[in-house]
N, C-alpha and C positions, 0 to 999 in steps of 0.2 A: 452442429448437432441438430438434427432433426426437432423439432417440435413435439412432436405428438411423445415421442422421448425424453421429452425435461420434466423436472418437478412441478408440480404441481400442486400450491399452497392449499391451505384449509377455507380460504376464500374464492377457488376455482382459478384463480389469474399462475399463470404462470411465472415460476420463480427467476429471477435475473439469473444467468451463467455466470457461477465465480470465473471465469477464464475474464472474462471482460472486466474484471476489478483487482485483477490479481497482475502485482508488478512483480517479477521475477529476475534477479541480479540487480546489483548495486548501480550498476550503468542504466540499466531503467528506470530506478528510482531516483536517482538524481535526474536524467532524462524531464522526471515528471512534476518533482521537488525544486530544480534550481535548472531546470531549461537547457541540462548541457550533462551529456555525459560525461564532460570531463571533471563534474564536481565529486565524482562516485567515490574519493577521499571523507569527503564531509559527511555522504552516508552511513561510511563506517565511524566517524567521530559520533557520528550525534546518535547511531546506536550504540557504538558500546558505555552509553550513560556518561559521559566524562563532562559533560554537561546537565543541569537541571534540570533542563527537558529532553526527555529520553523520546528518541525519533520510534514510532509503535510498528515496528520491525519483527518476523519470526526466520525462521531457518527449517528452509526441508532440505535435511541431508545437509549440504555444506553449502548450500546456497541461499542465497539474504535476499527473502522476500516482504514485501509490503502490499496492503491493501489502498486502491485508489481511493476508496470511500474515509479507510481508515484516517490514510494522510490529508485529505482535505477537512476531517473533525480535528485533526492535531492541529494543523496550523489554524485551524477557526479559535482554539483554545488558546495559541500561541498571542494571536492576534487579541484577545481578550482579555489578557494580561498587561498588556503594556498600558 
């Protein structure tokens, strides 16, 4: 994306690209979560809540996306707890 084309906050700085924070499919977010796409099981366990801590997961359309930003506050939270 062009520059002079991105948002532009109320402070003049330009806004970060959700593209660059935004993990899409389960295989990426494990990918980013557990180092290996083959944990992309675990992604769907620990979002559909069956544990305590619910992994902060949404859905465009039929597909299970996460925010990088998001997941690195979860697991700071995760990390907080113990």
């Amino acid at each position: 994306m062009r520059e002079e084309m991105r948002a532009v906050s109320a402070t003049g700085e330009l806004c970060p690209k959700l593209a660059d924070d935004l993990l899409r499919g389960a295989d990426a977010i494990a990918e980013f979560v557990f180092g290996s796409a083959e944990h992309r099981r675990k992604v769907y366990y620990f979002a559909s809540g069956a544990k305590t801590c619910r992994l902060p997961v949404f859905r465009m359309g039929s597909v299970l996306c996460a925010r990088k930003s998001s997941l690195v506050t979860w697991i700071e939270q995760q990390e907080a707890r113990s």
